[in-house]
PAKE-694542 format. One record per residue (C-alpha): residue number from 1; residue in three letters; z, x, y. Coordinates in steps of 0.05 Angstrom, whole numbers, always signed. Example, Ala and Ser with C-alpha at 12.3 -4.5 7.8 and 13.67 -1.06 7.14 Angstrom:
// residues 2
- 1,ALA,+156,+246,-90
- 2,SER,+143,+273,-21
// end
This chain:
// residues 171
- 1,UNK,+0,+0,+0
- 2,UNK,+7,+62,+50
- 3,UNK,+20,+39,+117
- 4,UNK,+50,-30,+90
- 5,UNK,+96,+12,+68
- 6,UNK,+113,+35,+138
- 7,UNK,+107,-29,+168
- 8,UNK,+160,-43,+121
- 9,UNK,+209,+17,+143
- 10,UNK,+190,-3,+204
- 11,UNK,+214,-73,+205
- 12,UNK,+281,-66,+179
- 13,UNK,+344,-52,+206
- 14,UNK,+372,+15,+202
- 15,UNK,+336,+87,+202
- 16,UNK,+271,+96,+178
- 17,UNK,+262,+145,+123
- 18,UNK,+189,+174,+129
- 19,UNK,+179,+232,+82
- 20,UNK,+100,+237,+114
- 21,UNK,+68,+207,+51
- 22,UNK,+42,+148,+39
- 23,UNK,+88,+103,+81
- 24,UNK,+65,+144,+139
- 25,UNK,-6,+124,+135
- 26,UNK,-32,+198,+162
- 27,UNK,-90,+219,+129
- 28,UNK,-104,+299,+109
- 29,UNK,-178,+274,+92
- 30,UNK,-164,+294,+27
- 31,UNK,-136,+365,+39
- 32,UNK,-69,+367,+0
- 33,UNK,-55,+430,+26
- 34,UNK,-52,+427,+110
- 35,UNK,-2,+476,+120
- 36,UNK,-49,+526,+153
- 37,UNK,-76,+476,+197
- 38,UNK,-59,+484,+266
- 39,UNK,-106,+412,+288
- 40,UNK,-95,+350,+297
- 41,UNK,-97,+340,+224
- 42,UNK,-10,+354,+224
- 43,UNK,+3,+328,+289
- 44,UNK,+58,+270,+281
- 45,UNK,+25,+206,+303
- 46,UNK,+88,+176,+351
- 47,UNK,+60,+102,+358
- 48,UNK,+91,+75,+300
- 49,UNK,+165,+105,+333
- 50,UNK,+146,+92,+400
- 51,UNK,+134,+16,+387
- 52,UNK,+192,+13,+341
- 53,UNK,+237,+48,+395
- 54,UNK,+207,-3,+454
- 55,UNK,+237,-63,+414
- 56,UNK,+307,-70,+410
- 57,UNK,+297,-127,+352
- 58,UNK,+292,-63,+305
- 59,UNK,+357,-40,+321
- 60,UNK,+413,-80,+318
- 61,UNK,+486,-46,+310
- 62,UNK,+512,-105,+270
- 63,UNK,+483,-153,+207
- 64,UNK,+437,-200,+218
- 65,UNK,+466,-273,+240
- 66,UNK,+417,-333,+226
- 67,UNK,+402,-331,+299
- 68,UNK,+381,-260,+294
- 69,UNK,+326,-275,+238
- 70,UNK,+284,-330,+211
- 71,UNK,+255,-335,+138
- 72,UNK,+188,-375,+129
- 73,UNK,+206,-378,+56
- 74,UNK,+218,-446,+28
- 75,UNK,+227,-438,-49
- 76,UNK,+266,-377,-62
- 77,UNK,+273,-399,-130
- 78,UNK,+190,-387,-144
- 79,UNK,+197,-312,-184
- 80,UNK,+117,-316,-181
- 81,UNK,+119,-306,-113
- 82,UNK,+98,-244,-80
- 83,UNK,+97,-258,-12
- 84,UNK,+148,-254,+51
- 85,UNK,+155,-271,+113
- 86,UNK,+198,-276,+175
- 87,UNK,+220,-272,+249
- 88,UNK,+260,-230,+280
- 89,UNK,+291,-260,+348
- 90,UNK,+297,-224,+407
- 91,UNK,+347,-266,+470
- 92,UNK,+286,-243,+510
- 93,UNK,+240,-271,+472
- 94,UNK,+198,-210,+449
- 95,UNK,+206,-241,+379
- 96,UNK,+170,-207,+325
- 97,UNK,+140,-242,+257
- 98,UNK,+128,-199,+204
- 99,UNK,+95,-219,+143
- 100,UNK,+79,-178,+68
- 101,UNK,+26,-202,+19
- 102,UNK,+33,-164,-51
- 103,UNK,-13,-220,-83
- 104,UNK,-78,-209,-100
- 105,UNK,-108,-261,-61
- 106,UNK,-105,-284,+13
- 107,UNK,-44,-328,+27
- 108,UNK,-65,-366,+92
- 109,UNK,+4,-381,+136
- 110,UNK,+29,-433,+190
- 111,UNK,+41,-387,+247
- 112,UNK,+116,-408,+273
- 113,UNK,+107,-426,+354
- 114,UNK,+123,-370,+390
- 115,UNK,+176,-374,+447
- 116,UNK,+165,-414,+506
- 117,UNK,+108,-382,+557
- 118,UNK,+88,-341,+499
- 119,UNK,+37,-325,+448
- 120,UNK,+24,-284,+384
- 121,UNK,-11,-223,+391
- 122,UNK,-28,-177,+332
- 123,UNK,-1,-107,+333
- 124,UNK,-10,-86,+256
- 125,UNK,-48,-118,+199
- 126,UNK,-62,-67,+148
- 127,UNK,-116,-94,+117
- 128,UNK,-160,-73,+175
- 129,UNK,-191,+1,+180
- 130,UNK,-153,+47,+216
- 131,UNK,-150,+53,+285
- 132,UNK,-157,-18,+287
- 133,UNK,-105,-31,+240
- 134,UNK,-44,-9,+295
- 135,UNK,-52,-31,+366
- 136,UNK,+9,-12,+401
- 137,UNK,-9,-69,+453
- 138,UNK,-28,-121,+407
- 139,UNK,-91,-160,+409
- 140,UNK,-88,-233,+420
- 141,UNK,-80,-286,+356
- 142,UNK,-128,-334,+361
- 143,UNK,-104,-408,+327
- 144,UNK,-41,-426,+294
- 145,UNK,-60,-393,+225
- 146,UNK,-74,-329,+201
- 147,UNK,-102,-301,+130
- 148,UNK,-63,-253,+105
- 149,UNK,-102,-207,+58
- 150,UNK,-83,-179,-11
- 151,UNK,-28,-124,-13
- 152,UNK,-21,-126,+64
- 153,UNK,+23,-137,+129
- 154,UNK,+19,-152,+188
- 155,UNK,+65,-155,+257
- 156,UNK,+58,-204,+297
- 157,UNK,+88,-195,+374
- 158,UNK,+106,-256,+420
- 159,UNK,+78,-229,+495
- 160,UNK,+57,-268,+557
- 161,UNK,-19,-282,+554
- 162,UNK,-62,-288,+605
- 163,UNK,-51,-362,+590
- 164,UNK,+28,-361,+594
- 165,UNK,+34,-309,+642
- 166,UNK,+111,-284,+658
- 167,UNK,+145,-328,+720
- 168,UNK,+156,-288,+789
- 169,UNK,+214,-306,+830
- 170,UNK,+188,-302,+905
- 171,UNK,+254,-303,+947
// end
């Protein structure tokens, strides 16, 4: 799964443990021996940290509470079931929906509504070629619905749109 992996790591509470393999989702273009390589080919790629960093929703001190997450699972009791997902709420909400496909088939998903004055906007789904699998701005959703493909994730990030833009307070 490679970079699902990270997105994983990534969307969990606590410290990351990145060992620069798979989870990392940094290609060597096939050289398994870089260590000579002073290029970009070793150069840490920091977006994955920087956007994890930028959102606080990654980092809480404490255990979740129920109004600190929200499952989209409805039969927990289904072992055939290989697919998660769920919201993480941030007071300002920033919230983020993460979501993990280990099927082998597309699960299509209900979107939840994002916070007031806000809309999804697509930061990772892994199923897409890289670079355009990570954009640390996100790129608009567009409908209620999205198709998640097999053995893939994707975060989701609730932003102002163009559409819902953020209220100014003119004194």
């Amino acid at each position: 799964m490679g970079f699902s992996d990270s997105i994983c790591n990534s969307g969990f509470q606590g410290t990351p443990m990145m060992l620069m393999g798979d989870e990392y989702g940094h290609t060597r273009y096939g050289n398994n021996n870089s260590y000579g390589h002073d290029s970009s080919i070793n150069n840490f790629l920091w977006d994955q940290a920087k956007y994890r960093h930028a959102h606080k929703v990654f980092s809480h001190e404490n255990f979740l509470s129920k109004t600190d997450i929200t499952w989209h699972e409805h039969n927990w009791d289904n072992y055939e079931s290989k697919f998660l997902a769920f919201t993480l709420h941030d007071n300002s909400g920033g919230d983020i929906y993460l979501a993990f496909n280990a099927h082998d088939f597309f699960v299509e998903v209900m979107l939840p509504t994002p916070p007031t004055k806000r809309s999804w906007f697509r930061v990772v789904d892994t199923n897409l070629v890289s670079p355009d699998d990570f954009n640390l701005d996100g790129l608009p959703c567009k409908g209620n619905t999205y198709n998640i493909a097999p053995y893939s994730s994707i975060l989701l990030e609730a932003k102002f749109s163009l559409e819902n833009p953020p209220l100014t307070i003119v004194q």
